[in-house]
C-alpha positions in Angstrom: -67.4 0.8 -34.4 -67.9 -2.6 -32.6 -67.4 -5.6 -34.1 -71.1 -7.0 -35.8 -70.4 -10.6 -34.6 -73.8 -12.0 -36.4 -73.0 -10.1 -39.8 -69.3 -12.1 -39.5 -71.3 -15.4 -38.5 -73.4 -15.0 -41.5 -70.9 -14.8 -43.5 -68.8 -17.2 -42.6 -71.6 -19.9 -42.7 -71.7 -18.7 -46.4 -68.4 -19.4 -46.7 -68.0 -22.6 -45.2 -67.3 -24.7 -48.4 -64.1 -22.7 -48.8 -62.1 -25.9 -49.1 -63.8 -27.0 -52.4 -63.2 -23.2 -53.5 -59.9 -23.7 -53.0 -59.4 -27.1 -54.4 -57.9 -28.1 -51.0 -60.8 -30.8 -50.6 -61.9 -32.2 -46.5 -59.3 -35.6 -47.4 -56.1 -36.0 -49.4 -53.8 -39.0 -49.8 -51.2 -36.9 -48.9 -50.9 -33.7 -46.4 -49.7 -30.7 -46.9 -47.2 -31.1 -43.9 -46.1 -34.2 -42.1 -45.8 -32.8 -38.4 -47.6 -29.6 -37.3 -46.8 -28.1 -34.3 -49.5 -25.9 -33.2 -47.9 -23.6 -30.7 -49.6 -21.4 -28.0 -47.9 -18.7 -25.4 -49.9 -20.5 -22.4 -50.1 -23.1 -20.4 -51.6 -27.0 -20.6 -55.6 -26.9 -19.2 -56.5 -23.0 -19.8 -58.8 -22.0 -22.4 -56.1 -21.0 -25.1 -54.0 -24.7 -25.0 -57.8 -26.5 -24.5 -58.6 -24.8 -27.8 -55.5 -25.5 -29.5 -55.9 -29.0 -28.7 -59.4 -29.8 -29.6 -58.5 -28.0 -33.2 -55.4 -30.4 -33.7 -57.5 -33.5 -33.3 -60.1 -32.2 -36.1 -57.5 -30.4 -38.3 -55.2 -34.0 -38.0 -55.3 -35.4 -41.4 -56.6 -32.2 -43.2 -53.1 -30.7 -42.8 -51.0 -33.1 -41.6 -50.6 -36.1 -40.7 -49.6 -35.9 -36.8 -50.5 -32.5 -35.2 -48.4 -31.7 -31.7 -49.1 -28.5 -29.1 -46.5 -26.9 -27.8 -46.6 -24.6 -24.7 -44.3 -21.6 -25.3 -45.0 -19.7 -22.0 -44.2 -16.5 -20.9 -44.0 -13.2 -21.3 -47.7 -13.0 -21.9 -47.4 -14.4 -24.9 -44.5 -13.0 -26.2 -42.0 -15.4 -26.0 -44.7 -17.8 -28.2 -45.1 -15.0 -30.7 -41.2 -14.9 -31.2 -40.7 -18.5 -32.1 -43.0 -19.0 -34.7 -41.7 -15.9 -36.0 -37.8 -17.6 -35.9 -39.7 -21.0 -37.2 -39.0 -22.1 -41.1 -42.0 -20.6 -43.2 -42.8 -23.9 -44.4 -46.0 -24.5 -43.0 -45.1 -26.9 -40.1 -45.3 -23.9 -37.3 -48.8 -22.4 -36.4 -49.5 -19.9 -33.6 -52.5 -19.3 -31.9 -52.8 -16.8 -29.7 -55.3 -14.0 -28.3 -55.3 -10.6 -29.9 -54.4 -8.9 -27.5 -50.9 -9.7 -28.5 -51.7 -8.2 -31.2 -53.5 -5.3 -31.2 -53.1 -4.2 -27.6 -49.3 -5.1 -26.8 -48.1 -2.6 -29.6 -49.8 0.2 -27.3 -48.6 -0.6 -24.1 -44.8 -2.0 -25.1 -42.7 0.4 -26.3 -40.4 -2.3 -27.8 -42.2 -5.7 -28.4 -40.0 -8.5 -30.5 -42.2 -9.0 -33.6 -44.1 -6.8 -35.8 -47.6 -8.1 -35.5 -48.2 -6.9 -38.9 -45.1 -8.0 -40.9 -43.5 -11.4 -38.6 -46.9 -13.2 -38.9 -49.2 -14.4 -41.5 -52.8 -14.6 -40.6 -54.2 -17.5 -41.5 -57.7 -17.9 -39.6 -60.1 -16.9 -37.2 -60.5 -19.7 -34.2 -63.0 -18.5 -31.9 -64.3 -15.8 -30.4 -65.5 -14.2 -26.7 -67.1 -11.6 -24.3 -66.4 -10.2 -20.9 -68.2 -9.8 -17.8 -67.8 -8.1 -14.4 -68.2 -10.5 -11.9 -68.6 -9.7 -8.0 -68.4 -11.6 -4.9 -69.2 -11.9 -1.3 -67.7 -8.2 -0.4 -70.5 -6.7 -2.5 -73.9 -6.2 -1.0 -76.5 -8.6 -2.2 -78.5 -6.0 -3.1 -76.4 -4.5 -5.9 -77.4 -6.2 -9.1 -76.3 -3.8 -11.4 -73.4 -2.5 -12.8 -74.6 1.4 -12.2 -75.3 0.3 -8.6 -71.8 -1.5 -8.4 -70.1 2.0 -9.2 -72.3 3.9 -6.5 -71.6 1.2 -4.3 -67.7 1.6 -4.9 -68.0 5.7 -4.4 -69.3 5.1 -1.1 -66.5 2.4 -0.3 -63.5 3.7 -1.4 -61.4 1.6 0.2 -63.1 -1.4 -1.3 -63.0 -0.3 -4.8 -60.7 -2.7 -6.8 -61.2 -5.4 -9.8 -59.2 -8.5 -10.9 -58.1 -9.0 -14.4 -56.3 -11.9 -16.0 -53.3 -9.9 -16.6 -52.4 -5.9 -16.7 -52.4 -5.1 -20.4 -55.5 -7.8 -21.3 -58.5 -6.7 -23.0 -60.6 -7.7 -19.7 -58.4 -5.0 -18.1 -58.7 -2.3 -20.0 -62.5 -3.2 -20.0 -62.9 -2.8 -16.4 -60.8 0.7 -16.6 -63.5 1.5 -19.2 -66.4 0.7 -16.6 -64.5 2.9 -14.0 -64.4 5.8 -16.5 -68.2 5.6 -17.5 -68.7 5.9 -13.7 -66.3 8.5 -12.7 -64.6 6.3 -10.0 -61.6 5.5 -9.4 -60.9 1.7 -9.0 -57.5 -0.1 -8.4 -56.4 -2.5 -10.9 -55.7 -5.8 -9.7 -53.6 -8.0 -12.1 -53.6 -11.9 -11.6 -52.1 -14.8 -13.8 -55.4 -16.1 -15.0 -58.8 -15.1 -14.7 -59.2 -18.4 -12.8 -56.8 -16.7 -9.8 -58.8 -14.2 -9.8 -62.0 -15.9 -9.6 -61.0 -17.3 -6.6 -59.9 -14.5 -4.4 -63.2 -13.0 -5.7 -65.1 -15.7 -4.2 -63.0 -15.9 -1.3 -63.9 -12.1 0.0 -60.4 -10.9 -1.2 -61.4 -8.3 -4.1 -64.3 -7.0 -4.9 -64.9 -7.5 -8.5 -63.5 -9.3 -11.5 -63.6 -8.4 -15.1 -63.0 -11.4 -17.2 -64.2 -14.0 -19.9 -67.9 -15.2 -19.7 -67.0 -18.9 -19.6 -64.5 -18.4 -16.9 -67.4 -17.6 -14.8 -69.8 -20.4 -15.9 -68.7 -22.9 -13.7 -68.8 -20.6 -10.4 -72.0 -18.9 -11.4 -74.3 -21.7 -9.7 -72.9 -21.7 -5.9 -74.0 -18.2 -5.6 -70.7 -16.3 -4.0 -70.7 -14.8 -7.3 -73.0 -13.1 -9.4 -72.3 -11.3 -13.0 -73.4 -8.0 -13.7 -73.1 -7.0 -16.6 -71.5 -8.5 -20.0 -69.9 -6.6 -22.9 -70.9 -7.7 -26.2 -73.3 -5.6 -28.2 -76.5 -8.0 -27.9 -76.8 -10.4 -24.4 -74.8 -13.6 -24.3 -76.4 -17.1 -25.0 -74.2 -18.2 -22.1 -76.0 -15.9 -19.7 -79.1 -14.4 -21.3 -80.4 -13.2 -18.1 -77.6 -10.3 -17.6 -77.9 -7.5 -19.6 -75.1 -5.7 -21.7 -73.0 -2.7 -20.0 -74.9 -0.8 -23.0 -78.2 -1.7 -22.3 -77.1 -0.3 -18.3 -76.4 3.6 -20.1 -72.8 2.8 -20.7 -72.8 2.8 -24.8 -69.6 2.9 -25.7 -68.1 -0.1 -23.9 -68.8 -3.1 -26.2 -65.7 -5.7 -26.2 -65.1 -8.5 -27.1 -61.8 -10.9 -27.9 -61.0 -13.4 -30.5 -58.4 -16.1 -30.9 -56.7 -17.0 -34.4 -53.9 -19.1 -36.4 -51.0 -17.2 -37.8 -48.0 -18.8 -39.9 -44.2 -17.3 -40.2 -44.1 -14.2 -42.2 -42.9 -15.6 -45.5 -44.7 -18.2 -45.9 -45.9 -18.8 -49.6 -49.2 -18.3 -50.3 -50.1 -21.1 -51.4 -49.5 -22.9 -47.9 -51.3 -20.4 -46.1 -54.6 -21.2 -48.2 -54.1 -25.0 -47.6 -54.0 -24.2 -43.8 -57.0 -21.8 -43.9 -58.9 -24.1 -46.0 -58.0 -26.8 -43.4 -58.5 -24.9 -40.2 -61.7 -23.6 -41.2 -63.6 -27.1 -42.2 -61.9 -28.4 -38.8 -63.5 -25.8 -36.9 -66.6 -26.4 -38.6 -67.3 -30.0 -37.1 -70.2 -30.0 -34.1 -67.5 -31.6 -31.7 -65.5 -28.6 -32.0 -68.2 -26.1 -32.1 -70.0 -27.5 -29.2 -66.4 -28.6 -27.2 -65.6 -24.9 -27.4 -69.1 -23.5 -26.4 -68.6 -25.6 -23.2 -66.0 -23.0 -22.6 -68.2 -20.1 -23.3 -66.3 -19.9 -27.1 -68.2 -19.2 -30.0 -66.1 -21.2 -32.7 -65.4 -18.8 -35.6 -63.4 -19.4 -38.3 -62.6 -16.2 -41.5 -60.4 -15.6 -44.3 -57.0 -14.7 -44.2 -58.0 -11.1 -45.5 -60.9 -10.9 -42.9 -58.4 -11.5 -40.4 -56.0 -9.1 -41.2 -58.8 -6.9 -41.6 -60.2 -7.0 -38.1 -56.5 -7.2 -36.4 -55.6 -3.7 -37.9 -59.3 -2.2 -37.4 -58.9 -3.9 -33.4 -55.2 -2.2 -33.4 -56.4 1.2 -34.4 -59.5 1.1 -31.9 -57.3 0.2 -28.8 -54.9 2.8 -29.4 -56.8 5.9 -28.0 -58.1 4.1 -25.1 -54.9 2.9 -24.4 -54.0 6.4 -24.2 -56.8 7.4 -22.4 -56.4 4.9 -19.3 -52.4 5.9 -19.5 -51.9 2.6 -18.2 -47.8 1.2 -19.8 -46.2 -2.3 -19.0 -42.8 -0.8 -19.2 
């Protein structure tokens, strides 16, 4: 089942004075922590270290008192995932990181370093995302669907690739799903970034791109590219004029992504709540909210259990069309 994202919103705004549930209250003499490192598996300027950094400056003197990011690349994520794992469980080491890490990786890696489930504790939601498949100048003007995309691709074979951020991402396996739902066979096309991708889209080098909405938003306006299609289950407020891949016959692809906080397994629960109570009044403030809907980011924050609820239910839906696609990175 997909993910009801305005059920979740609901409830989170219902939920929103967690803090004073919690006794954990917006301002304290004294933090929790003195120094938190907030530390993310990519690099300084894309969307994951852009929202790590507008959450330190809200969450800064919630949690504690000086809040750094630190850029623990490689690996696609790995190698971040592994040191907050190693890092004391005492609350000064968060990780934020996509899910695929998460709920993917375990399908396509037959060893990873860390149990997703038992090296991290999740502590809160951060944001959330859609997809969309993007074309460029290689695809006839006159395709302005997805449906016509795939009958455009049948008749060019030799033309019928997509870009992803990375092989293994949620926008890759989205664009497999697409392929499937036409009964065509497209070549996979991994970049580092959907921003590198974007590019040799719009430069006539590949055909299509499957990637986040708000990587597209600043591109959308020159007119080399065009979305056509997006994959949440209702249209996005970023682009309401371009319909859903289910409204265009294809009902079972509805994806989406999600970023969140995790702490060191270990970590007493008692820290955990201050850092959930924390992060979610943080990402609660309209300069966050809005800072990350410049990006195409719905801010979201959840509990610790709705977290761990959705990262097992996202784990157990990924598995079978993991297997499906048959696609491994080792």
């Amino acid at each position: 089942m997909p993910f009801n994202r305005r059920d979740f919103i609901q409830r989170g705004a219902a939920t929103l004075s967690v803090p004073a549930v919690l006794g954990v209250g917006p301002l304290h003499a004294q933090t929790p922590v003195d120094t938190l490192k907030i530390v993310t598996g990519f690099a300084a300027g894309g969307t994951s270290d852009t929202v790590c950094r507008r959450v330190a400056e809200a969450v800064r003197g919630l949690y504690a008192r000086a809040v750094v990011v630190e850029n623990k690349t490689g690996a696609g994520g790995q190698i971040a995932i592994s040191t907050v794992k190693a890092s004391p469980p005492d609350g000064s080491v968060l990780l934020q990181t996509p899910a695929s890490m998460l709920t993917i990786y375990p399908h396509i890696y037959s060893k990873l370093p860390y149990d997703p489930f038992t090296d991290l504790v999740p502590v809160s939601l951060a944001c959330s995302f859609e997809f969309g498949l993007g074309v460029g100048p290689v695809v006839p003007a006159s395709v302005t669907t997805v449906p016509e995309f795939l009958a455009w691709v049948k008749a060019n074979p030799q033309q019928a690739n997509f870009g992803s951020p990375a092989a293994g991402s949620t926008p890759h396996f989205t664009g497999e799903m697409i392929s499937r739902a036409g009964n065509v066979a497209m070549r996979h096309v991994p970049y580092r970034g959907t921003q590198a991708a974007i590019l040799d889209l719009a430069a006539g080098q590949i055909a299509a791109v499957s990637g986040p909405i708000g990587d597209f938003l600043p591109h959308l306006g020159a007119g080399r590219i065009r979305l056509l299609g997006v994959s949440g289950s209702t249209r996005s407020r970023f682009v309401p004029q371009v319909p859903t891949y289910v409204e265009q016959g294809m009902k079972d692809i509805v994806t989406d992504e999600w970023f969140a906080f995790y702490l060191p397994g270990g970590t007493p629960a008692a820290i955990a709540q201050q850092a959930n109570a924390a992060l979610r009044t943080a990402l609660a403030r309209p300069e966050v909210v809005q800072g990350l809907a410049d990006m195409g980011l719905e801010a979201k924050s959840s509990t610790q259990a709705e977290l761990a609820t959705m990262q097992r239910r996202d784990h157990e839906r990924w598995g079978p069309i993991v297997k499906a696609v048959g696609f491994k990175a080792d």
